[in-house]
C-alpha positions as CSV (number, residue, x, y, z in Angstrom):
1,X,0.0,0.0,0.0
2,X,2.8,2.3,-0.7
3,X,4.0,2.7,2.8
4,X,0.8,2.9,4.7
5,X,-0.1,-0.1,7.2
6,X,-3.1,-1.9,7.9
7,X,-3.3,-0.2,10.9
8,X,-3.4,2.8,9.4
9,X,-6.4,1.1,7.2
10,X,-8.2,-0.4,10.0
11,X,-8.3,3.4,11.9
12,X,-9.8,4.7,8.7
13,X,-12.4,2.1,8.6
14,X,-12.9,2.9,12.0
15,X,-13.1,7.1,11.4
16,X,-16.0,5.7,8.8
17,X,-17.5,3.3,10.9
18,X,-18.2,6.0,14.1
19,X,-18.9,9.1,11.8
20,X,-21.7,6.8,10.3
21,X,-23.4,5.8,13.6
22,X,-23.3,9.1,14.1
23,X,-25.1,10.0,11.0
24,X,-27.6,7.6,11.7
25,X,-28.1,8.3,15.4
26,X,-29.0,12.1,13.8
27,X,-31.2,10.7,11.1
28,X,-33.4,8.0,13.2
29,X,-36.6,9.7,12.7
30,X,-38.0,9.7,9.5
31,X,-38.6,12.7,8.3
32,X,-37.0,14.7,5.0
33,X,-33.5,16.2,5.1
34,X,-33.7,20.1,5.4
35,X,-31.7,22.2,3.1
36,X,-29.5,23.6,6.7
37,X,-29.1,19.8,7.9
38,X,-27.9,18.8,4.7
39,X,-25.3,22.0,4.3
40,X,-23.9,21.1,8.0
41,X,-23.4,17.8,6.9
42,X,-22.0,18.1,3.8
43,X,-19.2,21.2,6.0
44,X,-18.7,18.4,8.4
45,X,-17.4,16.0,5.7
46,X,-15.8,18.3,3.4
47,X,-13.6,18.7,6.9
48,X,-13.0,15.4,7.7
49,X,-11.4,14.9,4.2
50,X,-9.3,17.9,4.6
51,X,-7.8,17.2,7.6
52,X,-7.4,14.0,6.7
53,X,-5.4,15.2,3.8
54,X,-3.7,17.3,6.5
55,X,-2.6,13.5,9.0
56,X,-1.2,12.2,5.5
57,X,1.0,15.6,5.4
58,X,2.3,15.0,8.4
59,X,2.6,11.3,8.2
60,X,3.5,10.5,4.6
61,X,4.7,14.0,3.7
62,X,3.4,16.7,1.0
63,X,3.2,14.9,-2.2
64,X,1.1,11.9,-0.9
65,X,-1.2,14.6,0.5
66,X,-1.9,16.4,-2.6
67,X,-2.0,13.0,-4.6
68,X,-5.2,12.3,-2.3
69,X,-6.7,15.7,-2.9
70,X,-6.3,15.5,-6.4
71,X,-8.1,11.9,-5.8
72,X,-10.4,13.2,-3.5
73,X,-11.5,16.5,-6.1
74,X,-11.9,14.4,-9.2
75,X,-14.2,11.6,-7.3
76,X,-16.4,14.4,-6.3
77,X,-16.6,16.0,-9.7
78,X,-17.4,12.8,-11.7
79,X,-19.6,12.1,-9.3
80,X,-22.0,15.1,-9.8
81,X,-23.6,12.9,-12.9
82,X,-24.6,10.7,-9.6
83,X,-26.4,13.0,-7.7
84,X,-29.3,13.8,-10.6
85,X,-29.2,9.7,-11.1
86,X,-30.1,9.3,-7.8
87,X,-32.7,12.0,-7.7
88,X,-34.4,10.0,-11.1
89,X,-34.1,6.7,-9.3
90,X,-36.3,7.7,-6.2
91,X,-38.9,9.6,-8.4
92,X,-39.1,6.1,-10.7
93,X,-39.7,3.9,-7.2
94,X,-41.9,6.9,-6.1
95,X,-39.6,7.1,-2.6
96,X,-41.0,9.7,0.0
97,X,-38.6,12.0,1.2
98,X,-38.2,11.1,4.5
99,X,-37.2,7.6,3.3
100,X,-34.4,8.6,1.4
101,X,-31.5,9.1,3.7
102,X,-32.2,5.6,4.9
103,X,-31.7,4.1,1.8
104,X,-28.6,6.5,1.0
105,X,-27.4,5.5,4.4
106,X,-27.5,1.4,3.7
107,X,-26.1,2.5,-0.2
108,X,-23.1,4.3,1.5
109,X,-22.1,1.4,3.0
110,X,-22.6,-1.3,0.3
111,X,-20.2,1.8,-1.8
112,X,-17.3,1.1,0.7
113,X,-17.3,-2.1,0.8
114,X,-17.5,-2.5,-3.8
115,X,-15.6,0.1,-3.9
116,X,-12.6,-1.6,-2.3
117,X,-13.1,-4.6,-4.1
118,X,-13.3,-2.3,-7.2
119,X,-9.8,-1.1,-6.6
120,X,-8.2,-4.0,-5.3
121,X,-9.4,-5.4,-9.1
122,X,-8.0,-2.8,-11.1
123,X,-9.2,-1.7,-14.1
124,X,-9.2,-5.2,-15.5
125,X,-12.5,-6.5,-14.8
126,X,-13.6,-2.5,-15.3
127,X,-12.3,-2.9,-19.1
128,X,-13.8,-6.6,-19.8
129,X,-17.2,-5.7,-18.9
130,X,-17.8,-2.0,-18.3
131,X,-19.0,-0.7,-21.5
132,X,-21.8,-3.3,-21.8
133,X,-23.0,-2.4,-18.9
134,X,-22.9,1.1,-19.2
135,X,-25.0,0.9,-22.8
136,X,-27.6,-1.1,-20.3
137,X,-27.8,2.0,-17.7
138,X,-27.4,4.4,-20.2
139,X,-31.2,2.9,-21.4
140,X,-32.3,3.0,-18.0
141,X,-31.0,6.6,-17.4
142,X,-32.5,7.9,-20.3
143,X,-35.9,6.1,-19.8
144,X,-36.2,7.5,-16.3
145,X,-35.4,10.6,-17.4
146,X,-38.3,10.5,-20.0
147,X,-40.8,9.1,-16.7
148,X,-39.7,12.0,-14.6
149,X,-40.6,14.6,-18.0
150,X,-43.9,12.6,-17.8
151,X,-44.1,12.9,-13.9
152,X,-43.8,16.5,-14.2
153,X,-47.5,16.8,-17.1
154,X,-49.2,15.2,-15.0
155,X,-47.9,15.5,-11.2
156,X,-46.3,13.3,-9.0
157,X,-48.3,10.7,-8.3
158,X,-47.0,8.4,-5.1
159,X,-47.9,4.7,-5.8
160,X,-49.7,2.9,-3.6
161,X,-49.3,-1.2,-5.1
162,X,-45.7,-1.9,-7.3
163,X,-47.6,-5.2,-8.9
164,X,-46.8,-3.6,-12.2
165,X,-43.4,-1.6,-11.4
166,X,-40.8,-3.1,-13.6
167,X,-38.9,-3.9,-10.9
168,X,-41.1,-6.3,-9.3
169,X,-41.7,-7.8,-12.8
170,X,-37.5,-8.5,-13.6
171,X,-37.3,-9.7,-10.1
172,X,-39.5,-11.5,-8.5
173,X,-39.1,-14.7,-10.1
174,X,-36.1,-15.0,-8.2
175,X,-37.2,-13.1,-4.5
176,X,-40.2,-13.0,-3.5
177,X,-41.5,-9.5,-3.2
178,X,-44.0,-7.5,-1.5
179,X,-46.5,-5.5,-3.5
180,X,-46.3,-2.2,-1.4
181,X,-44.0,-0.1,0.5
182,X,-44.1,-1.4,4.3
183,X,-42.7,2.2,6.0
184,X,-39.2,2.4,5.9
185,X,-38.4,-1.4,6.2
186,X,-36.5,-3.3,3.6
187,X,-38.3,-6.7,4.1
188,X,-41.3,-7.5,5.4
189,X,-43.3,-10.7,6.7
190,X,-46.5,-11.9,5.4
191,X,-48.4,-15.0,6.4
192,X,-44.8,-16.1,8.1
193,X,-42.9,-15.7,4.7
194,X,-40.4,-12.9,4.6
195,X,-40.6,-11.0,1.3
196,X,-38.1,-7.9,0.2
197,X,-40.2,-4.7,0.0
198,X,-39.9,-2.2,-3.1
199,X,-37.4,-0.1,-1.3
200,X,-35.3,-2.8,-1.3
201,X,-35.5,-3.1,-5.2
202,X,-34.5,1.0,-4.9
203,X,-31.5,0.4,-3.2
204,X,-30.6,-2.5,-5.1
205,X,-30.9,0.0,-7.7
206,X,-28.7,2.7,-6.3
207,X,-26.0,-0.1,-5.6
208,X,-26.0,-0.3,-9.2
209,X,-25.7,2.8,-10.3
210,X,-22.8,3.8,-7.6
211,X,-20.8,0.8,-9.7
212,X,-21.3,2.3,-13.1
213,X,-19.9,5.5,-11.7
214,X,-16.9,3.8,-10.3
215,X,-16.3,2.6,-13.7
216,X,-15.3,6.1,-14.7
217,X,-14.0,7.4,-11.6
218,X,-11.8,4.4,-10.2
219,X,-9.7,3.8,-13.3
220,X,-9.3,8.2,-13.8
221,X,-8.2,8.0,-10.2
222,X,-5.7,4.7,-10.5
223,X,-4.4,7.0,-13.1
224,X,-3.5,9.9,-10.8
225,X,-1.9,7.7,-8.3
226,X,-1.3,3.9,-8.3
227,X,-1.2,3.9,-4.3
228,X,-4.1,1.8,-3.2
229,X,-4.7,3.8,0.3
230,X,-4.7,7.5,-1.3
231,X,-7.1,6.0,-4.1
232,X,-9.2,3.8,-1.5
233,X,-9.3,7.0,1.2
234,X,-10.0,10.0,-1.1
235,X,-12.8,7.7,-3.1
236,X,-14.6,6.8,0.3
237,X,-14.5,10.4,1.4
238,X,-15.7,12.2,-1.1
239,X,-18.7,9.7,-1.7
240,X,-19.8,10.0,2.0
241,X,-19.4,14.1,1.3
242,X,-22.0,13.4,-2.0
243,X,-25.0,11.9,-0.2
244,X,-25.3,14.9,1.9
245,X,-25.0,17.0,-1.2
246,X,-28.2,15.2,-2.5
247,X,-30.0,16.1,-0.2
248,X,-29.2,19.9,-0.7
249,X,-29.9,19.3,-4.3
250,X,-33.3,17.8,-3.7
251,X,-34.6,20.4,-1.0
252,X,-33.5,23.4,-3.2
253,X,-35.2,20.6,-5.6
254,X,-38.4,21.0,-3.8
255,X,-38.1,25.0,-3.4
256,X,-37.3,26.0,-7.3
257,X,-39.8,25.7,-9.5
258,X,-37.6,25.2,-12.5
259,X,-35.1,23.0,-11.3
260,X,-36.8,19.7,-11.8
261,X,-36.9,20.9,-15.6
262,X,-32.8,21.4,-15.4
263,X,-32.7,17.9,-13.8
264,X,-34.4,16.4,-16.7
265,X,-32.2,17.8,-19.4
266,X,-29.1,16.9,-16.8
267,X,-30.4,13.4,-17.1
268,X,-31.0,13.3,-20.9
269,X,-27.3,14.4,-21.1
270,X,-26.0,11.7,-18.7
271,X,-27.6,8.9,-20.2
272,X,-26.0,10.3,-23.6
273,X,-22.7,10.6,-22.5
274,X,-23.1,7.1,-21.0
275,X,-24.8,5.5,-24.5
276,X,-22.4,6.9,-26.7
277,X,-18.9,6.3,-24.6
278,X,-20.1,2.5,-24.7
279,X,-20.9,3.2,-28.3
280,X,-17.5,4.9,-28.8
281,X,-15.0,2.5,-27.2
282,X,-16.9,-0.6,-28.5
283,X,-17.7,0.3,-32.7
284,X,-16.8,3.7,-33.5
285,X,-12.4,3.2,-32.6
286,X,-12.6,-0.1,-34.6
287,X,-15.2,1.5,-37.7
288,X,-12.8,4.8,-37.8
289,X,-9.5,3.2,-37.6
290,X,-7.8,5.9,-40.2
291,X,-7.5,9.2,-39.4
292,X,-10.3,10.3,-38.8
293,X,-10.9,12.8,-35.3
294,X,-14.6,11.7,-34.0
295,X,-13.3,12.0,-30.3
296,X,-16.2,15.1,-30.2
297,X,-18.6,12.4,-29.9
298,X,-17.6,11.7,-26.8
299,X,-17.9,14.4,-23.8
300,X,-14.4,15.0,-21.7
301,X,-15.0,15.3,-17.8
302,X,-14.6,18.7,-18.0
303,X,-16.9,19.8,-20.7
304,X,-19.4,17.1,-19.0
305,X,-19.0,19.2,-15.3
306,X,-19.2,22.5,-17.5
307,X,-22.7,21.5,-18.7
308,X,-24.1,19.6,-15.7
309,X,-23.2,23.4,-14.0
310,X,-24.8,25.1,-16.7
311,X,-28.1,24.1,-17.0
312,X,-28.2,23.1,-12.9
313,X,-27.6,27.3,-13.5
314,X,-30.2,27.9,-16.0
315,X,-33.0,26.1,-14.0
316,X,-31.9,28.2,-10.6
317,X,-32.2,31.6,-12.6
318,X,-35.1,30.2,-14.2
319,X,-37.1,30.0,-10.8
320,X,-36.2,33.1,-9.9
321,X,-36.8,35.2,-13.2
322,X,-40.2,33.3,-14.1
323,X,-41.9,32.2,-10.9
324,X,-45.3,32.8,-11.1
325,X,-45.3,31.2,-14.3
326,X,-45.1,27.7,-12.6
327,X,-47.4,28.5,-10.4
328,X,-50.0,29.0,-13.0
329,X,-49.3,25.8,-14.8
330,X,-49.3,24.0,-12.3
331,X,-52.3,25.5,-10.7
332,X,-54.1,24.6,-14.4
């Protein structure tokens, strides 16, 4: 690990382990994130990975410490794409919002634990199967995208029975599933059986998506630094920092009347940049093999930050210049 020690390791893990109780100790009630609880949080782990940065320093000396903030900078900008996933995965499973942290919460921790085994792989595996998987999520992305757009015609309705949710239909031939939400429980029991709720499918879901993410952001990361602790640490902090910057997104979510609109775009641009980097790496390198430049296809991380920004921008001034125009509409 480059110098560092297990031990070293195992106090990390425990950093995580007691900030997380923590969280959850200050979350047990259900009830939605507000926009100033969210901001705390996300100040409280912003400074935790700082002076993190700041034990390496001291430890490990200068240069490890600004390998992991350069690791820790780029995981949280790739990761923006994951915040507006997240937002379209819990409007397709109809989650309320004083569900969500607790699914965030259990997702946080199945992130540490793939995460690692995502490193410890390499880029490998990522290369072997990545890009057929992303082609798959890119679909999904775009098709929730398209059921949020619809969601927003004809308001959001919360659903009472998931017999027909698509996610009940792929899986329950192989778990058995309860029909409806039961609270914020992840299985229930009926007649003696135990059956996995729909808010288990959801974070099932959000597993998911956190590993087609690390297939972009683990290998750009591996390629600032090769040491498996900097990669590891940085990657683990700045995803704890993200979940808490949700839940700023989504209450400023619930306060502009324009922003869903932004999110939908966002969305349509994720799932493209998804669909045709898949499309890219597996046809268009091997149908333009002369010298031909079609790399424009394909968004960079920065211009891909530049217009996640942009129209998260637009649909903030949006709500502020045209207001009552909303209002109207969705008074009508």
């Amino acid at each position: 690990m480059g110098g560092y020690s297990w031990i070293e390791l195992s106090c990390f893990f425990i950093l995580v382990i007691v900030c997380l109780l923590i969280d959850l100790y200050a979350h047990k009630k259900d009830e939605a994130i507000s926009v100033k609880n969210a901001t705390l949080w996300t100040i409280f782990w912003v400074v935790l990975a700082i002076a993190f940065a700041g034990y390496i320093w001291l430890k490990h000396g200068a240069e490890d410490s600004y390998l992991y903030l350069t690791g820790y900078v780029l995981e949280k900008s790739l990761s923006v794409d994951n915040l507006f996933v997240m937002m379209a995965i819990f409007a397709n499973f109809a989650v309320k919002d004083e569900f969500q942290h607790r699914v965030l919460y259990f997702g946080i921790i199945g992130a540490i634990v793939f995460r690692l085994v995502f490193i410890l792989a390499g880029t490998t595996l990522i290369h072997l199967l990545g890009w057929i998987a992303m082609l798959v999520f890119a679909v999904f992305i775009l098709w929730s995208a398209w059921k949020m757009f619809e969601s927003m015609k004809g308001g959001h309705e919360e659903i009472e029975d998931y017999s027909n949710h698509w996610s009940v239909h792929l899986t329950k031939k192989f778990i058995p599933i309860n029909n409806k939400m039961v609270g914020h429980n992840f299985f229930t029991k009926v007649d003696g059986k135990l059956l996995a709720t729909p808010l288990l499918m959801c974070l099932i879901v959000i597993e998911i998506a956190d590993i087609m993410f690390a297939f972009d952001s683990v290998p750009a990361i591996i390629a600032v630094t090769d040491n498996l602790f900097l990669v590891y640490t940085s990657n683990i902090f700045a995803i704890l920092g993200l979940r808490s910057m949700y839940f700023m997104l989504a209450a400023a979510k619930n306060k502009l009347c324009h922003l869903e609109k932004a999110v939908v775009a966002i969305l349509a641009f994720i799932g493209y940049k998804m669909l045709i980097t898949g499309l890219y790496d597996m046809y268009v390198k091997k149908i333009f093999n002369f010298n031909l430049d079609v790399s424009f296809l394909k968004p960079t991380p920065e211009i891909s930050l530049f217009v996640v920004l942009g129209l998260l921008l637009c649909g903030i001034l949006a709500s502020f210049i045209w207001p009552e125009k909303e209002k109207e509409a969705s008074e009508n």
